[in-house]
ZADO-1210 file (C-alpha; in nm, 4 decimals, padded with zeros to 6 digits):
<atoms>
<atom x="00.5368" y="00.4905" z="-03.5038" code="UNK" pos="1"/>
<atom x="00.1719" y="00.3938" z="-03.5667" code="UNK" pos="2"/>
<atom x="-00.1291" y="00.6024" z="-03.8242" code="UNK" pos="3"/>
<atom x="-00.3179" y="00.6733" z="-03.4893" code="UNK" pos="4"/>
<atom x="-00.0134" y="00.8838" z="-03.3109" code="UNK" pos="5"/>
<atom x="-00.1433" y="01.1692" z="-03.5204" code="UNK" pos="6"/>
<atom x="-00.3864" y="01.4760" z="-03.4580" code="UNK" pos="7"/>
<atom x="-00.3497" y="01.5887" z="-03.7620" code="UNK" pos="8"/>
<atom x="-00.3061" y="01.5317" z="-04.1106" code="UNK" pos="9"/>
<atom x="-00.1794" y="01.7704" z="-04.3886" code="UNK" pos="10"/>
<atom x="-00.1922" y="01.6983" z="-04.7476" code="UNK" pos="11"/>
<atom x="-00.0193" y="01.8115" z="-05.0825" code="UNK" pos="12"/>
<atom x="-00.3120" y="01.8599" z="-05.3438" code="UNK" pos="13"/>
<atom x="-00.2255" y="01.8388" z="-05.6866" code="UNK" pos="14"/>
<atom x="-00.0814" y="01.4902" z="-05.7759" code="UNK" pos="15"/>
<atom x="-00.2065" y="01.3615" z="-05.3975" code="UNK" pos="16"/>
<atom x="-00.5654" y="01.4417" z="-05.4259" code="UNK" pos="17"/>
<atom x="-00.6256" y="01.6742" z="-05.7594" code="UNK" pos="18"/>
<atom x="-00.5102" y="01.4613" z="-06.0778" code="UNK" pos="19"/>
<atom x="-00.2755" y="01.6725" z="-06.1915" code="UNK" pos="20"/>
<atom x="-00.1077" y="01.5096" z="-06.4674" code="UNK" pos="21"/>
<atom x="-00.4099" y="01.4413" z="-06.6141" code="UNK" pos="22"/>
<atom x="-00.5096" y="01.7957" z="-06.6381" code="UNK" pos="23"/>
<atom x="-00.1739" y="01.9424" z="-06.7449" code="UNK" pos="24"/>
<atom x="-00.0825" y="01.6236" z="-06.9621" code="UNK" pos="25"/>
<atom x="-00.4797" y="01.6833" z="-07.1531" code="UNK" pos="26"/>
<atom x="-00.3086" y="02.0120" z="-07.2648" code="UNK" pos="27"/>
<atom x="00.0776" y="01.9501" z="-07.3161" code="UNK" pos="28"/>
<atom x="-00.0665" y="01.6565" z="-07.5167" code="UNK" pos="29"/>
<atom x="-00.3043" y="01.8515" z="-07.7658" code="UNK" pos="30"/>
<atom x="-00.0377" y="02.1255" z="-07.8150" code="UNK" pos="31"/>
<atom x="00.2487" y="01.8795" z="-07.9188" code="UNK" pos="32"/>
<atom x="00.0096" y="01.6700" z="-08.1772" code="UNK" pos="33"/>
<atom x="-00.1019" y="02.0782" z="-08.3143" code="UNK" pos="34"/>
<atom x="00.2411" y="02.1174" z="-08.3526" code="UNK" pos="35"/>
<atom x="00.3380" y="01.7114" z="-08.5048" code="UNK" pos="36"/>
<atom x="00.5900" y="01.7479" z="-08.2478" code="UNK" pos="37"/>
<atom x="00.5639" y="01.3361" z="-08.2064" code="UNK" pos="38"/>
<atom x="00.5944" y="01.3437" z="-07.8339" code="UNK" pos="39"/>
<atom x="00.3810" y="01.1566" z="-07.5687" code="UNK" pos="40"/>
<atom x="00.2636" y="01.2420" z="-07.2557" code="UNK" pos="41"/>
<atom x="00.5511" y="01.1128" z="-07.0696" code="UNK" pos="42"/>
<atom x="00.8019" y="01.2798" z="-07.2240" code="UNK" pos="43"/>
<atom x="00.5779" y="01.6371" z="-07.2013" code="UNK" pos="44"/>
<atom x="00.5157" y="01.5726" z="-06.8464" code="UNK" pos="45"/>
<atom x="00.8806" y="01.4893" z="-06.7464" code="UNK" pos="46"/>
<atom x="00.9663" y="01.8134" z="-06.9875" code="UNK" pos="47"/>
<atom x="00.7209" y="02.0333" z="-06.8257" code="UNK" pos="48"/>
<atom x="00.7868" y="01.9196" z="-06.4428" code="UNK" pos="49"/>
<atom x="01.1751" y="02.0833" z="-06.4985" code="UNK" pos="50"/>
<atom x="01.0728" y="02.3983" z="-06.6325" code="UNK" pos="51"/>
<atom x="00.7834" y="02.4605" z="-06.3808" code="UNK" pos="52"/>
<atom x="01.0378" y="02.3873" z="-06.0759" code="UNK" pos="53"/>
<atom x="01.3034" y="02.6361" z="-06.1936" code="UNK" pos="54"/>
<atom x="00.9977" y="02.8840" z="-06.2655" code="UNK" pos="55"/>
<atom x="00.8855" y="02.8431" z="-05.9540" code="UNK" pos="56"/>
<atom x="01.2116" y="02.9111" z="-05.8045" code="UNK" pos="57"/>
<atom x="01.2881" y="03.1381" z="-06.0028" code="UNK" pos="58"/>
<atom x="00.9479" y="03.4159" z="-05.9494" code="UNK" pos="59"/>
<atom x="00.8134" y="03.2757" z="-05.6079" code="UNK" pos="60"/>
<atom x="00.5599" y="03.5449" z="-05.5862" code="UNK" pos="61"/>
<atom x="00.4124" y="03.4984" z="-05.9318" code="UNK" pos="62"/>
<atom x="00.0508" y="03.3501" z="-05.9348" code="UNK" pos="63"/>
<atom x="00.0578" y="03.0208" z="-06.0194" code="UNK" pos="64"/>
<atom x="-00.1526" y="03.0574" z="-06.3520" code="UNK" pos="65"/>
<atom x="00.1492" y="03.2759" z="-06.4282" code="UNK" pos="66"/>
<atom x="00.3879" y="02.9930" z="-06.3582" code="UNK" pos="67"/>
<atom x="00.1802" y="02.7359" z="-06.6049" code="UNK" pos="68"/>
<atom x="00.2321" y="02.9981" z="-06.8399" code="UNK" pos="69"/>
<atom x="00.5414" y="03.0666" z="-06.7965" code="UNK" pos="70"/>
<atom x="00.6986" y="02.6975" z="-06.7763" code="UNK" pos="71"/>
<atom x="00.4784" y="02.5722" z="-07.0573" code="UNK" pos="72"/>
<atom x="00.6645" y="02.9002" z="-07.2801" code="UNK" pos="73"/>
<atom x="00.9840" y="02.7092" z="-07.1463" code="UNK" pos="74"/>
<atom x="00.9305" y="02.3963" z="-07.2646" code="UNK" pos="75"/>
<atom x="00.7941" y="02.5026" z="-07.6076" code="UNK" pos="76"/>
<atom x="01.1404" y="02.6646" z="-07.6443" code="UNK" pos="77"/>
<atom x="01.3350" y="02.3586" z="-07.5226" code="UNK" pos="78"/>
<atom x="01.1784" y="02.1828" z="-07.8035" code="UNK" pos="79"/>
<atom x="01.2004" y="02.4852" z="-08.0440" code="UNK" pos="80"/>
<atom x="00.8508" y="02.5943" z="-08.0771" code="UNK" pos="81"/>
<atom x="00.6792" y="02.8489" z="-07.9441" code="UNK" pos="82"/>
<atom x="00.3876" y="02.8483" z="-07.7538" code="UNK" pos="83"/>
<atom x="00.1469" y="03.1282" z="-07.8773" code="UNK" pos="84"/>
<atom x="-00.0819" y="03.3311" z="-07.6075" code="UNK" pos="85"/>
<atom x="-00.3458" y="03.1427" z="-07.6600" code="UNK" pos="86"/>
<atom x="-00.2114" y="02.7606" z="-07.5641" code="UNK" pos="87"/>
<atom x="-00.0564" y="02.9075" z="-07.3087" code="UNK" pos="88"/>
<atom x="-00.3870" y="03.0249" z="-07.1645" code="UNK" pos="89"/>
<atom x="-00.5203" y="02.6910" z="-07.1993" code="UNK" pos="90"/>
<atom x="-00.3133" y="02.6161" z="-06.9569" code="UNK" pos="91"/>
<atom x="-00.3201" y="02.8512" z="-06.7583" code="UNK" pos="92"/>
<atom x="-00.7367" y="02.8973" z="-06.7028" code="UNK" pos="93"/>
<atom x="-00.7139" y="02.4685" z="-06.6965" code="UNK" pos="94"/>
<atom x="-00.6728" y="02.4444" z="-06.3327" code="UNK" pos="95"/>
<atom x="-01.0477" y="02.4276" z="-06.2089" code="UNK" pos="96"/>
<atom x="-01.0651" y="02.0916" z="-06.4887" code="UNK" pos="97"/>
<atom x="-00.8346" y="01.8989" z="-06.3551" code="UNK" pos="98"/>
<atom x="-01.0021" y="01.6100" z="-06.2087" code="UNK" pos="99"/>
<atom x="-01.0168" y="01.4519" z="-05.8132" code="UNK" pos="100"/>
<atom x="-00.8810" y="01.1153" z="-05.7934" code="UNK" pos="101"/>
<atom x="-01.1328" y="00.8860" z="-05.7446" code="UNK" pos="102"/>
<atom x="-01.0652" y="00.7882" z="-05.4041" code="UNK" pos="103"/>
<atom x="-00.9581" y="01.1354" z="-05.2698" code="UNK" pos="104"/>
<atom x="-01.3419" y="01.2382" z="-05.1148" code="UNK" pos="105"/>
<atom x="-01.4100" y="00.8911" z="-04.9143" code="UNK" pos="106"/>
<atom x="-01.0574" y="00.8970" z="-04.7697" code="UNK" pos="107"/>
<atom x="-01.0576" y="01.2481" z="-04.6666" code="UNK" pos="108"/>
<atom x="-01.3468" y="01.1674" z="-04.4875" code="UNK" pos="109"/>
<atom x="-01.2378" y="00.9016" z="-04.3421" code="UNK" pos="110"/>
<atom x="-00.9015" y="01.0339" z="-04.1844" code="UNK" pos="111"/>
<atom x="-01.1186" y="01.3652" z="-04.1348" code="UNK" pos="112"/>
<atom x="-01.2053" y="01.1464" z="-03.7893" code="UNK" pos="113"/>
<atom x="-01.0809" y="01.3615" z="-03.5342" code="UNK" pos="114"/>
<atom x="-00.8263" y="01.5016" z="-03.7028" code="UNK" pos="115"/>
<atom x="-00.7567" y="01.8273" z="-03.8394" code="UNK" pos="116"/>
<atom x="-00.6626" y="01.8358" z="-04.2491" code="UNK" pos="117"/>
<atom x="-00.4553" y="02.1136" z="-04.3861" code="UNK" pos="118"/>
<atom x="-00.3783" y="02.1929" z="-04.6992" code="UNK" pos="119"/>
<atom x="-00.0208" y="02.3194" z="-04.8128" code="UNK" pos="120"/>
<atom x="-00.0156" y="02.3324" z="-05.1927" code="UNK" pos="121"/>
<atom x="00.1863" y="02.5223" z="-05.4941" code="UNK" pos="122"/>
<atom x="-00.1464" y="02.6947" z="-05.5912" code="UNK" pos="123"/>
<atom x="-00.3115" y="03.0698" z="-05.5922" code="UNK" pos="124"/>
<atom x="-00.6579" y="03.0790" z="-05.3354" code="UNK" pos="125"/>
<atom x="-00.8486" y="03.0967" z="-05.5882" code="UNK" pos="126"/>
<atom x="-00.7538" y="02.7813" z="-05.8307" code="UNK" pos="127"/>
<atom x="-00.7615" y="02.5903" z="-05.5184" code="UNK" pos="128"/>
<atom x="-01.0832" y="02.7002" z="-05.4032" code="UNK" pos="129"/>
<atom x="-01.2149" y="02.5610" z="-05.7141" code="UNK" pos="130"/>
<atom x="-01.0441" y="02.1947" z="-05.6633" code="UNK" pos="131"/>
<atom x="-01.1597" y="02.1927" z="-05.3035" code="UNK" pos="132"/>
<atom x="-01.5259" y="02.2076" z="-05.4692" code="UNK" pos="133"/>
<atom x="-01.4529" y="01.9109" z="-05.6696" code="UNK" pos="134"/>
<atom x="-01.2585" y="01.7006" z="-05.3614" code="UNK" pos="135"/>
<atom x="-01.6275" y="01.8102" z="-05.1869" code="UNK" pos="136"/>
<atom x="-01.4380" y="01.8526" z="-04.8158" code="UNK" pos="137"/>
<atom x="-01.3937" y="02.1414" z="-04.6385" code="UNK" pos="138"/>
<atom x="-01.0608" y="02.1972" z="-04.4535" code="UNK" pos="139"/>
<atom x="-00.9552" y="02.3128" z="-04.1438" code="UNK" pos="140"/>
<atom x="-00.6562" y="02.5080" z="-04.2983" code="UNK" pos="141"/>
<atom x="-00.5465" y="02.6042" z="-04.6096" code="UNK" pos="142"/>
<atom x="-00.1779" y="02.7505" z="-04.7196" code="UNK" pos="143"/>
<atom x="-00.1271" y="02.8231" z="-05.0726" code="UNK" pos="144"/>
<atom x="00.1636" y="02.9804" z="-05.2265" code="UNK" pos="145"/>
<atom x="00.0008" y="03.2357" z="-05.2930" code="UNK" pos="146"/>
<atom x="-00.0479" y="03.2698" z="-04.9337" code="UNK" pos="147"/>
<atom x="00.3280" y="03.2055" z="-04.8071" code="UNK" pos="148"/>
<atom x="00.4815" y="03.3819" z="-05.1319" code="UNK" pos="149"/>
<atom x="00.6427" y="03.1009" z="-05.2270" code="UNK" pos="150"/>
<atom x="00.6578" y="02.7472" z="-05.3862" code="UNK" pos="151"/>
<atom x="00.7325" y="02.4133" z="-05.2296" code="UNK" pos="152"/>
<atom x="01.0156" y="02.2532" z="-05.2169" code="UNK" pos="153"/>
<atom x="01.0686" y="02.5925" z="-05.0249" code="UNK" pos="154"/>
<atom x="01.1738" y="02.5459" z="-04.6968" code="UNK" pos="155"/>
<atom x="00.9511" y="02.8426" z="-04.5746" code="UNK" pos="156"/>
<atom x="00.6223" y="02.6540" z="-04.6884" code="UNK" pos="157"/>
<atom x="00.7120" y="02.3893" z="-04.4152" code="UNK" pos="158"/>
<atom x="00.8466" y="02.6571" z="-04.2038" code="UNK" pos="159"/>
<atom x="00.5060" y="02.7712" z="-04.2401" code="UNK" pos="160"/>
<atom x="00.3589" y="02.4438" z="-04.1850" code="UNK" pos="161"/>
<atom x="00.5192" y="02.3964" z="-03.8554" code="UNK" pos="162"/>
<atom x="00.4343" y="02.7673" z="-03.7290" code="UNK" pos="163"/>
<atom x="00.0586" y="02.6805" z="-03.7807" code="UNK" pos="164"/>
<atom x="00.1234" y="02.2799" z="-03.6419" code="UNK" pos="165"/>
<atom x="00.2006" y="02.5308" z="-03.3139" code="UNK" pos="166"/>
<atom x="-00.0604" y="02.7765" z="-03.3259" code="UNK" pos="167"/>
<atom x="-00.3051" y="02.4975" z="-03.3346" code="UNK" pos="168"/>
<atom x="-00.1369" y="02.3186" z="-03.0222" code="UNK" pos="169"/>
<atom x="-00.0614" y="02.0162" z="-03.2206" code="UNK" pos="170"/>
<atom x="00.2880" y="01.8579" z="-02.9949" code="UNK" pos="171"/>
<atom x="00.5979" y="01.8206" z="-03.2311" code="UNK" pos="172"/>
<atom x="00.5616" y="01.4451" z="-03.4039" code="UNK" pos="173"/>
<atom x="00.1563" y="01.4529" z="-03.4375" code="UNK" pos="174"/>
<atom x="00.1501" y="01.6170" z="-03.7447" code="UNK" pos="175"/>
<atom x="00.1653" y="01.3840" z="-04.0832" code="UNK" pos="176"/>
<atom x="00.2482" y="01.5129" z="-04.4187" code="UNK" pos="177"/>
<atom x="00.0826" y="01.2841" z="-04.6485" code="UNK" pos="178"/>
<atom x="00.2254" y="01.3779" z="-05.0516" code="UNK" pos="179"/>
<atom x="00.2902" y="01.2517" z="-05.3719" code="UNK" pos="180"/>
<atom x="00.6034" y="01.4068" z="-05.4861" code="UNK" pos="181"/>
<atom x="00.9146" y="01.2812" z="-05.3218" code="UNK" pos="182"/>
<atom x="01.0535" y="01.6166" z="-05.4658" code="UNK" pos="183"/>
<atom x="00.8203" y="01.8929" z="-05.3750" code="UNK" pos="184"/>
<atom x="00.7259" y="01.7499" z="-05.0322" code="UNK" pos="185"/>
<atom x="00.9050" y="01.4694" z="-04.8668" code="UNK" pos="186"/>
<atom x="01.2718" y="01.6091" z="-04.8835" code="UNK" pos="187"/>
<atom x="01.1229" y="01.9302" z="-04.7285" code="UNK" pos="188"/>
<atom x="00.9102" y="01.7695" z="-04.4862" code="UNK" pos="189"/>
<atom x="01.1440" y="01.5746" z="-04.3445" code="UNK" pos="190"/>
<atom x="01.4443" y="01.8093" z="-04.3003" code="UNK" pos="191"/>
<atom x="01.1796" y="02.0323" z="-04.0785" code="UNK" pos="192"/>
<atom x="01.1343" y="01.7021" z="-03.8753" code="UNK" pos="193"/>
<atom x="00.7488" y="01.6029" z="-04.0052" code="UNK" pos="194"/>
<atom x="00.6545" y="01.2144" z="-04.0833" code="UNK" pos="195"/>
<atom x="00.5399" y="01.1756" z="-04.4347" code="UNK" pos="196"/>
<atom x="00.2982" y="00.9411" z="-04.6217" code="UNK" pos="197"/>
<atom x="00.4262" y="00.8403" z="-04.9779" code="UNK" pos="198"/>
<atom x="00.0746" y="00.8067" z="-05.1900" code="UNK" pos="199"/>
<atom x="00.2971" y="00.6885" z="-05.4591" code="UNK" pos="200"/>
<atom x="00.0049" y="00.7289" z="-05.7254" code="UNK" pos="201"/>
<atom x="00.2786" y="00.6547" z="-05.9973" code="UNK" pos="202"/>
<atom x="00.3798" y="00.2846" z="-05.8816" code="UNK" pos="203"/>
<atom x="00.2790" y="00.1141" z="-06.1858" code="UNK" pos="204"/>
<atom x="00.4623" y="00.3323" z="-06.3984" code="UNK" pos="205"/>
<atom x="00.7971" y="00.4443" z="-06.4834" code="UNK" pos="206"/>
<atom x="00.9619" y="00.7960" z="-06.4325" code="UNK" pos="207"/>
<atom x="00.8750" y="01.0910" z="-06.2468" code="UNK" pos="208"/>
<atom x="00.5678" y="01.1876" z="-06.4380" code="UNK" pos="209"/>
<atom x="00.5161" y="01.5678" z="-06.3865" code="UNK" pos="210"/>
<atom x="00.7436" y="01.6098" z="-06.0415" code="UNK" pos="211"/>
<atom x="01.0991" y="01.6334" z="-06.0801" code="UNK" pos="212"/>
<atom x="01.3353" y="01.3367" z="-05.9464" code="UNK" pos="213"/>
<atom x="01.3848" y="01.4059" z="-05.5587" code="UNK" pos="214"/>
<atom x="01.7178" y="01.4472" z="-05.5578" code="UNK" pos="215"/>
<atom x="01.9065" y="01.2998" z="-05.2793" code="UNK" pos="216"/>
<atom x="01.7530" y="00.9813" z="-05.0769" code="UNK" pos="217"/>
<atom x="01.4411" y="00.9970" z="-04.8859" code="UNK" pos="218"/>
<atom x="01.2798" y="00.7412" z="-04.6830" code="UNK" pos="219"/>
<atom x="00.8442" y="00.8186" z="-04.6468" code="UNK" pos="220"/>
<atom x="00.7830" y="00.6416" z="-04.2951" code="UNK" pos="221"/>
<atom x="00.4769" y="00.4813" z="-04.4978" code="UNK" pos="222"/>
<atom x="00.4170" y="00.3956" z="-04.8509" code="UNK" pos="223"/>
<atom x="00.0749" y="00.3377" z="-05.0471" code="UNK" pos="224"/>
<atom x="-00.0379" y="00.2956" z="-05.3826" code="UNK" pos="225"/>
<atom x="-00.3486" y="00.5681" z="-05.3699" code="UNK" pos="226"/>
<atom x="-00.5638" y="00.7473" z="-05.0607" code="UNK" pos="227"/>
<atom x="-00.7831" y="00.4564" z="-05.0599" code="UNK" pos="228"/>
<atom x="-00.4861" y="00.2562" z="-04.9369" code="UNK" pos="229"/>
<atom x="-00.3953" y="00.5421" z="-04.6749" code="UNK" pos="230"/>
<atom x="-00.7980" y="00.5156" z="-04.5484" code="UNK" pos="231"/>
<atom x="-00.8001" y="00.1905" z="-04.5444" code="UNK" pos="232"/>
<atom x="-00.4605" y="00.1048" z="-04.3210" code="UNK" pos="233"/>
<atom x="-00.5509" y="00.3891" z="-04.1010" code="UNK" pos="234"/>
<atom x="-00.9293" y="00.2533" z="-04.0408" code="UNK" pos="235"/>
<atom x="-00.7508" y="-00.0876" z="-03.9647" code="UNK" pos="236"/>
<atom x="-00.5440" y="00.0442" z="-03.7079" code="UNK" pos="237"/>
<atom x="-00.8467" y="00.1966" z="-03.5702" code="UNK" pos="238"/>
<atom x="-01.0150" y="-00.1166" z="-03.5182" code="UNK" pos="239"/>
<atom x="-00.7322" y="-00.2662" z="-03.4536" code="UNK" pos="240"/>
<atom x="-00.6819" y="-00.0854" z="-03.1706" code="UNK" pos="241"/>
<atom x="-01.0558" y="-00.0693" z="-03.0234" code="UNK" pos="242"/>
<atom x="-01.0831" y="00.2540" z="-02.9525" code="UNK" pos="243"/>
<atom x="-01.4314" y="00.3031" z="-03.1379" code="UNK" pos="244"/>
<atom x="-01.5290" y="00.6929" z="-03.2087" code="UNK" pos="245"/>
<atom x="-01.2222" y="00.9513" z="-03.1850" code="UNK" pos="246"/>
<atom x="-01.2752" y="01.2448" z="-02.9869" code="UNK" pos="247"/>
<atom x="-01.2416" y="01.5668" z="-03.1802" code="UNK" pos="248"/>
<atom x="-01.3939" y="01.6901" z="-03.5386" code="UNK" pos="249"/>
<atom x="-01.5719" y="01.5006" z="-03.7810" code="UNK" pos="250"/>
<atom x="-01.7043" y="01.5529" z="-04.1173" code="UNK" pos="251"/>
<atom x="-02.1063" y="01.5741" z="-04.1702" code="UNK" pos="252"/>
<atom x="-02.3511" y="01.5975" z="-04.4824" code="UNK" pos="253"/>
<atom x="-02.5140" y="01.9437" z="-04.4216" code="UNK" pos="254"/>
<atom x="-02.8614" y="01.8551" z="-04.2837" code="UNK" pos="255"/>
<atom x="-03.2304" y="01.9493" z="-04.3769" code="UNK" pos="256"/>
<atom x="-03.2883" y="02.3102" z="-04.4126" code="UNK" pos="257"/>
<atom x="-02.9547" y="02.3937" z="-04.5130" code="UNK" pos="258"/>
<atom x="-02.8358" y="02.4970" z="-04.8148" code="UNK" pos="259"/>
<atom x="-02.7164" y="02.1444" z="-05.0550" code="UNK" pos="260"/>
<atom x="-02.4146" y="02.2416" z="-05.2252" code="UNK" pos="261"/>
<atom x="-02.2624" y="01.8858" z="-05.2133" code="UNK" pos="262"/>
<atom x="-02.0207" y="02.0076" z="-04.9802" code="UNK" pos="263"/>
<atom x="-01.9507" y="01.8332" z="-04.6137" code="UNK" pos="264"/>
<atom x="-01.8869" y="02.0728" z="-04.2927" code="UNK" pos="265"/>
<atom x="-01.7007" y="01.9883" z="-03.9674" code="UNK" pos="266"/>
<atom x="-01.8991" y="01.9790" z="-03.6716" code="UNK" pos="267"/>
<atom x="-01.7965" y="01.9729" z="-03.2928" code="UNK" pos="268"/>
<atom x="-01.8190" y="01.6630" z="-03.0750" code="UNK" pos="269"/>
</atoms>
């Protein structure tokens, strides 16, 4: 299997491209020190990421605003405190804060080379509209749970992945799932069949961070550090391989005379 045996990429969003732990960490964090709870980040995070996968599970067609709230009222009551209305909005309304890796606009660009990106992430339309402003990228296709009515590691969100991977003509084995959590995406991905990309953004530190443990073994068919990494071995194999521009969509600055929101737009060989 080589990075250029793919017309298509599809990405996880928050902890791939969206910092996520940052965001809901920022939050957990100033709660716990309101409440001299003594507790870093770590042990929030790895708190919260339990309660926010059985929350999940447990109201797939909630929003997922209602799921911060609602798992971030669970963990206050694992550690016997409750979590009035208003940290719970915090968290809640903190989505469209929560910052883009560094990396994550340069290497969507640069795998955005003739290939189609899609978007399957445990996120409302509307939250993730927001993030996609800060990642600056437009996609080709966006499902959200809000969209699917349920929450990865659902199998239906990769049922639904595959469906559109067929709609779009893409053969079986050129679509790569490229994710952080082992958990939410790779387990899932794989039992449907899809290669997966590891962008193990955690690999200098220990634990799970805000995604549960996966669960059973899972083997990614790559591994890297960050997206960078990703861009970079994939524009290797490109030149590696000599075969100069790909055919297909690529991503463009909008041009003089139109409207400069910062965003890039596909256009058509």
């Amino acid at each position: 299997m080589n990075l250029l045996d793919f017309d298509a990429f599809s990405f996880d969003c928050y902890g791939t491209l969206i910092d996520w732990e940052e965001g809901i960490g920022r939050v957990l964090q100033a709660w716990a020190d309101n409440q001299y709870l003594g507790l870093n980040r770590e042990d929030l995070l790895t708190a919260y990421a339990r309660h926010e996968a059985e929350t999940a599970a447990a109201t797939p067609a909630a929003l997922y605003p209602e799921i911060l709230e609602a798992s971030f009222r669970a963990m206050g009551r694992e550690f016997g405190v409750s979590v009035s209305r208003q940290w719970a909005r915090r968290l809640a309304t903190s989505v469209p804060d929560w910052p883009a890796f560094p990396d994550s606009h340069q290497a969507l660009v640069t795998l955005g080379e003739g290939h189609q990106l899609i978007i399957l992430s445990n996120v409302d339309r509307e939250n993730f509209e927001a993030s996609r402003r800060r990642l600056g990228i437009n996609f080709d296709h966006v499902l959200t749970a809000q969209d699917l009515g349920s929450y990865k590691p659902s199998p239906r969100n990769f049922a639904a992945l595959q469906r559109l991977r067929e709609q779009q003509g893409i053969p079986p084995g050129r679509l790569l799932h490229v994710a952080q959590s082992l958990f939410h995406d790779h387990v899932p991905a794989q039992a449907v069949g899809l290669p997966t990309v590891w962008i193990n953004r955690r690999h200098a530190q220990p634990g799970w961070g805000a995604t549960p443990p996966p669960g059973c073994q899972v083997k990614p068919n790559w591994t890297f550090p960050d997206m960078a990494a990703f861009a970079a071995a994939y524009a290797q194999a490109r030149s590696t391989a000599s075969h100069g521009p790909l055919p297909g969509r690529r991503l463009r600055s909008r041009g003089a005379g139109e409207e400069d929101d910062g965003m890039l737009s596909p256009v058509e060989d």
